[in-house]
Each structure stands twice: as C-alpha cells, then as structure tokens.
C-alpha atoms as one frame of an Amber mdcrd trajectory, in Angstrom:
protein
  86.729  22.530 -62.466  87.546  26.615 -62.469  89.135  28.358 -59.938  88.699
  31.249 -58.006  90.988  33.738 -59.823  90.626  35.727 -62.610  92.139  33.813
 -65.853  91.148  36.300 -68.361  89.924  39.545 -67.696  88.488  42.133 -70.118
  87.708  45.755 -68.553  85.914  47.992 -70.349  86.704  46.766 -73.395  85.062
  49.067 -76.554  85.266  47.923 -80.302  83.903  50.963 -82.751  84.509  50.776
 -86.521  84.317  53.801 -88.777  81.078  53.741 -91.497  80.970  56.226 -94.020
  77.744  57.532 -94.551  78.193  59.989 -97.205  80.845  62.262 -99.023  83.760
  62.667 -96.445  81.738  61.702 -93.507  81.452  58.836 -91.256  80.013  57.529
 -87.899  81.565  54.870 -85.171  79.577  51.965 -85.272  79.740  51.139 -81.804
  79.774  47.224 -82.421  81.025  46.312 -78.528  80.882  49.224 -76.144  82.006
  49.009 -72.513  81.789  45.814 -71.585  83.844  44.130 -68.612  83.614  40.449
 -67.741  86.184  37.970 -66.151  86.474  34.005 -66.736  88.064  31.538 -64.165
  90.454  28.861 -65.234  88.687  25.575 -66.338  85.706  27.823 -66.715  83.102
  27.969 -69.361  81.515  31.333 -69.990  78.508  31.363 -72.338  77.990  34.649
 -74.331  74.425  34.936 -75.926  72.166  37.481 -77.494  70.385  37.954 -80.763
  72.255  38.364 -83.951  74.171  41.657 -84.188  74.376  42.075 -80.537  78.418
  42.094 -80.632  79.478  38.699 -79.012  81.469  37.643 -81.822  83.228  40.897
 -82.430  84.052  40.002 -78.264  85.759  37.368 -79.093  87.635  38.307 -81.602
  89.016  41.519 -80.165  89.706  39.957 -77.275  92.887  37.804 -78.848  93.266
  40.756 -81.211  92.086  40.028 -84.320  90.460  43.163 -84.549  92.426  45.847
 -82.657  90.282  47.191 -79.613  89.122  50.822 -79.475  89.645  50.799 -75.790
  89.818  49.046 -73.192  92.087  46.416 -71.844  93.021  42.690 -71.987  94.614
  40.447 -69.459  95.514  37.172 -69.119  96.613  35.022 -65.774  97.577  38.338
 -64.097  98.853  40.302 -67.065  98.135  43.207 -69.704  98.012  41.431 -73.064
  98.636  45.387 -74.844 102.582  45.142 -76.754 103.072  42.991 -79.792 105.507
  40.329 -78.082 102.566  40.419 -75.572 100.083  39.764 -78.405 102.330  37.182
 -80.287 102.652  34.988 -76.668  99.121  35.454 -75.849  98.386  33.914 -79.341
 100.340  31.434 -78.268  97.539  30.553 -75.431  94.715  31.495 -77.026  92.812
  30.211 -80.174  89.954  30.384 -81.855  87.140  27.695 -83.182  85.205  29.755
 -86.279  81.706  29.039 -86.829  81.720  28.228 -90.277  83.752  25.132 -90.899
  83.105  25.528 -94.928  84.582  28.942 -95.144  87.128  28.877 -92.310  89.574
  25.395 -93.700  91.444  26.209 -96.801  90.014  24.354 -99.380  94.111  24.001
-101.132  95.434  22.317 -98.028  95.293  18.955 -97.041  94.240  18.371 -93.423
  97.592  17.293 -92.653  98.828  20.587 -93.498  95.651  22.809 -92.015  96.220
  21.329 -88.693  99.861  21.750 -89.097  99.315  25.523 -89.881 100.094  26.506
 -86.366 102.870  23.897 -85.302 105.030  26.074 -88.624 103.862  29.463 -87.670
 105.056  29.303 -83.992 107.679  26.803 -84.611 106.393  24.094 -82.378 108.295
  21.136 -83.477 112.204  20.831 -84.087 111.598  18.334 -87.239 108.979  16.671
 -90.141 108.554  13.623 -87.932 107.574  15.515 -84.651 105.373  17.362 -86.509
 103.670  14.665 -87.888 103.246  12.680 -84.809 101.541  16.095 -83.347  99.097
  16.349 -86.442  97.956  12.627 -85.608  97.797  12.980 -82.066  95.318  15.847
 -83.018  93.583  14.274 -84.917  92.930  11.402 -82.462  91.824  14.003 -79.966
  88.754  14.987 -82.277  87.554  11.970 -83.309  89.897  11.654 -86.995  91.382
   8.635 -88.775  94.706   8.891 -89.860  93.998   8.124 -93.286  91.999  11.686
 -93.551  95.137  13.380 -92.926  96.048  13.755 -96.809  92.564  14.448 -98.009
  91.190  18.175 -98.466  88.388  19.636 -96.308  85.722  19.775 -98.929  85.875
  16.005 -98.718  84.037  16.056 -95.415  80.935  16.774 -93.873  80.294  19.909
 -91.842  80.593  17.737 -88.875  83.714  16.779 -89.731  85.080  19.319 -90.972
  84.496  21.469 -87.445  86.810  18.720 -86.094  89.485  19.702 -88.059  89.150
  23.526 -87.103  89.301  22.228 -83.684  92.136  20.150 -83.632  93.963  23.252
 -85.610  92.838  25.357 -82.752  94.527  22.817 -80.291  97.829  22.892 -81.872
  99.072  25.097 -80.314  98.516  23.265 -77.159  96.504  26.431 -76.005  94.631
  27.031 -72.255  91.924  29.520 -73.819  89.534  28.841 -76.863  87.016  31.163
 -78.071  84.249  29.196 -79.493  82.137  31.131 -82.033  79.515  29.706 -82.225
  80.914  26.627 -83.579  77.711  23.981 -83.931  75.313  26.536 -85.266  75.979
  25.519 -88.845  75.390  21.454 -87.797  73.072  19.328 -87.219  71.145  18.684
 -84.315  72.789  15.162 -84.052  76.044  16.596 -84.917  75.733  19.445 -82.352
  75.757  17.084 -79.545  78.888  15.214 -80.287  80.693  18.410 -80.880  79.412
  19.739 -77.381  79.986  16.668 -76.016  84.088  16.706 -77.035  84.258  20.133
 -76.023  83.222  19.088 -72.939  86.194  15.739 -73.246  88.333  17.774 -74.081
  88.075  20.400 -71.707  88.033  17.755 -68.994  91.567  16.284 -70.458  93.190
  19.265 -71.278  92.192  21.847 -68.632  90.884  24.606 -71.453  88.659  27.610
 -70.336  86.223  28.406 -72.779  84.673  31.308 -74.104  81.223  29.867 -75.844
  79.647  32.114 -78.103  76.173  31.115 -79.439  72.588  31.971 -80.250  70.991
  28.627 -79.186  70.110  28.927 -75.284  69.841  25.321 -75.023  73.584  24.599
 -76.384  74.485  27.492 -73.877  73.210  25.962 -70.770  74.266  22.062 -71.511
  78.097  23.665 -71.854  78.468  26.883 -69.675  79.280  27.723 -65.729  78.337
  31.167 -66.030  76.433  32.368 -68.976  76.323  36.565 -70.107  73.564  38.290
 -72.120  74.432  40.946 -74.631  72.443  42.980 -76.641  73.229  45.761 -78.825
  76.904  46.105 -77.953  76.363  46.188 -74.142  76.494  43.302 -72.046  72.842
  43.325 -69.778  73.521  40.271 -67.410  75.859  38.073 -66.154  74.908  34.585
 -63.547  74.973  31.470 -62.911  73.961  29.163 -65.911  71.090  27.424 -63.424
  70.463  31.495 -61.814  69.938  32.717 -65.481  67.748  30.381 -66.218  65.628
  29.846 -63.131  65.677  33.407 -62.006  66.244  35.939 -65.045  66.624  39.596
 -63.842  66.597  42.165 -66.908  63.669  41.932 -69.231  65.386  41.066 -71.723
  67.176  37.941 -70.522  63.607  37.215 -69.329  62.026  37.290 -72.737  64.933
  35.357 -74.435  64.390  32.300 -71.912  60.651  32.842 -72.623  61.703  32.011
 -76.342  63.097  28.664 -75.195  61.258  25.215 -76.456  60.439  23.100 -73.649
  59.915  19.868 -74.318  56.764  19.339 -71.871  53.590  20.101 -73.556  52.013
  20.765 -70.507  54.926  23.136 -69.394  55.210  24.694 -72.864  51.152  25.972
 -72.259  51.814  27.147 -68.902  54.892  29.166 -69.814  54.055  32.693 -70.833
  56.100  33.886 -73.821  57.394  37.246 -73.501  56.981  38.909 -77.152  59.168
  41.913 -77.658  57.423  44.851 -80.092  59.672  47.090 -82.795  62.935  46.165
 -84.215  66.677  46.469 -82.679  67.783  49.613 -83.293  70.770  50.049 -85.443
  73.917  50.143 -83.413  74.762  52.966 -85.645  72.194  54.784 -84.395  71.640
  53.638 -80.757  69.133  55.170 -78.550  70.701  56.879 -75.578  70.372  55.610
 -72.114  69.513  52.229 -72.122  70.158  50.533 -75.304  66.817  48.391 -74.575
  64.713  50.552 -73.783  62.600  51.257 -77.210  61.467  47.588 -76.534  61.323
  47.310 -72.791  57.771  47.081 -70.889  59.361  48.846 -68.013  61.283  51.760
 -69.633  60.577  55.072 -67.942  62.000  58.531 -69.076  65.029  57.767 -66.270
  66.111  54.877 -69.075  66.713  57.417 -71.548  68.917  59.753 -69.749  71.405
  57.119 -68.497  73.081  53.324 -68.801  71.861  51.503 -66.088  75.308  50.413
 -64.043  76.687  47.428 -64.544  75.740  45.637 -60.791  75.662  42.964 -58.684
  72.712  42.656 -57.247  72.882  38.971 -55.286  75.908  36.814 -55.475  77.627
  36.658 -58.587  74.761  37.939 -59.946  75.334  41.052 -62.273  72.653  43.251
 -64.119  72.106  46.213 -65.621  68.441  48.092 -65.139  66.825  50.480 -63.454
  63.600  48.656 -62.846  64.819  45.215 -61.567  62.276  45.378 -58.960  59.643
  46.021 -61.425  60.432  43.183 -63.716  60.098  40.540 -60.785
C-alpha cells in the first residue's frame, strides 16, 4: 500500500505547442497549463476528464516524451531536468499506450517487442538471459510461451495490451503511466486487464498513473483520483471523497453522468447536463477555464483562476463558489 512521501512530484508543470494560424503567425496551444500534483509510492492516481482535457499530454511530458514548457519533474526526492537524469528516469518509468493495434510493431515478433527494452538499456549480459526475461514477462501477463515468435496482429486487442504491458515491465520499472489502456477493449476484457494491473501492482510494488475517460474503471483501480478539464487540473480527493462528496461543478456533473446499476437509484439521481461546447484550448476563456458552462460562474470567474486549494483533508479544488455548489 503507498506511503506517505512524495514518489513523483510534478509542480507546475505547463505543456504549450506552437499552431500556426496563418502566414507567419502562430498561437500556444496551451494543451496542459499549470498543473501540480504528487503520487505516493504503491499509489494509484486516477486522472480523468473529457476528451481533450490534457491528461494524456500529462503523462507523457511527465517521462519526457514531449519536452515540458515549464515546470518541473521529480522523482523519489530528485529533479528529473539533465539528459543522464532523463535516460535513468526512463529507466524507472514506462509507459502502457492506449492503442494496442497501433502501439506493437506489426514487423516484430513478440519475442523481440518485449525484448525492445532489455537491448536498448542493456539489461541482460547474453541471448539466454534475455530470453529467460522475455518469458518470465510473458508469464507475468497472462502469455504462453509459444506466442513468443508470433507477430502482434495475430492477437486480439486483449491480448495484444498484454504484450505492451509486459514490454512496459521490462525494464523492471517502479512507475507506469497507464493511458488509458482498456478503453479500446471489451467490457469483459477490461476487467481482466484491471484486474492484473491490480496483481501486478500488488507483486511488484508499481505506482501508477491511470489515465482514463471511464469513471467506473477509475474508481475500481485508483487511491486518489484528479479531474482535469481544459488543460487545468479542477480537483483532486479521495477516490470514495470524489465520488460521495464532489466539490467543483464540474466533477459534480461528470459523476452525475455515471450509470448506476439500480433502477430505482438511477431515477432518483439528478443528472447534471452541461449547456455549450468546450472551448478551444486555443482560445481559452480567461479566468476560469469552466466558466462558459458553469451554473455558478459570476463576473469574479472571469477575472481570475480560482487557486488551486485544499479545502478539507486531502481534499483539493479549484472554485470560487464551492459553497454555492453544495
């Protein structure tokens, strides 16, 4: 179970990418924008929010895939900033993709996809280490050893979302970001998958970063779960807190979305329908970036973010009228 300390930190971390919009001009499209959030070791942190909100551009600036704008990384007590800081980090910290079609290379065998890793950081001293590590992998996920010279577009999506996950433990890593990685299964298939996250979380003492859209998947799997929208991150709890007690209207109206399996519950449960469309994060409103679809938005919303605060314990939000919306 997690700790008390920070494992990973991220502190204001900003991600802005340049969009031309006409001859010799361009605006920052302010995908991720000054957003701070910490994870304890052994930890699960859910990340959620409607498409376009930024959580996957999180995750991958955060191990550097995409170089950050600003801000700063850290991991167990350290500034993850230089190269050889970068290249070790790497070393710790993987990635599961969410499409398993697109993310396996359809020329390599899973033997060798798997593998990947144990070459590029030089993992094992010879060809029969290595192999032994590619089918202890493989057992890990759920894999026969006979799959290991077949190619990935011999498998199901199920399957193949095993592989990427066995590639991203090669590197015998303490910190996985997980994007979104069941939302191109099936419902049957999404529970196995959660369920050997959870296995192997338990057996290998990972901290996860869980990226998805599907609230449900979020709650079965997380600690602590954040809300983002448009870039910003709007609340952070609790898994049980976020759902029992959501504080900013829009957390609120995302759990209203929720299907509850009780019909009787399902009638008494109001939904909260939003009006208008997101804005474009190219062209954000100022203040609050909610605000063109809040109930509660007051003239105050436009002139300034709301602070990032904690209002009860462990229990961070960010409105001005969070004694209005409960």
């Amino acid at each position: 179970m997690a700790d008390h300390k920070a494992f990973i930190e991220v502190k204001h971390l900003k991600e802005y990418f340049n969009i031309t919009t006409g001859m010799f001009r361009s605006r920052p499209l302010k995908a991720v924008d000054d957003v701070s959030f910490e994870i304890k070791k052994g930890e699960t942190l859910g990340l959620v929010g409607e498409s376009g909100c930024g959580k996957t551009t999180v995750g991958r600036t955060m191990l550097h895939l995409y170089k950050p704008t600003g801000g700063e990384i850290w991991y167990n007590g350290h500034r993850v900033k230089t190269a050889a800081e970068i290249k070790a980090f790497r070393k710790k910290a993987t990635m599961v993709f969410q499409d398993p079609y697109s993310s396996l290379n359809p020329r390599m065998t899973v033997s060798d996809i798997i593998g990947e890793p144990l070459d590029v950081h030089r993992l094992c001293a010879g060809k029969k280490e290595r192999q032994e590590r590619i089918l202890e992998l493989m057992d890990y996920v759920g894999l026969n050893s006979e799959h290991a010279a077949r190619y990935a577009h011999e498998f199901s999506g199920g399957q193949r979302q095993r592989i990427g996950i066995a590639r991203a433990l090669a590197v015998n890593p303490d910190f996985i970001v997980c994007d979104e990685p069941v939302s191109a299964l099936d419902v049957s298939i999404q529970a196995q998958v959660i369920n050997m996250f959870d296995e192997l979380q338990e057996k290998l003492g990972l901290t996860y970063l869980f990226i998805a859209h599907d609230l449900l998947v979020v709650r079965h799997i997380s600690d602590r779960i954040a809300v983002m929208y448009l870039g910003k991150m709007v609340e952070l709890a609790d898994a049980g807190e976020i759902y029992d007690h959501p504080l900013h209207p829009y957390s609120q109206s995302l759990l209203s979305a929720v299907p509850v399996p009780d019909p009787k519950v399902a009638r008494a449960n109001k939904r909260i329908v939003l009006t208008g469309d997101i804005p474009s994060p190219l062209n954000a409103p100022s203040g609050c970036p909610f605000r063109t679809r809040c109930r509660y938005a007051t003239p105050e919303c436009a002139e300034s973010m709301p602070e990032f605060k904690e209002v009860s314990k462990g229990h961070f939000v960010a409105c001005h009228h969070v004694a209005e919306a409960n």
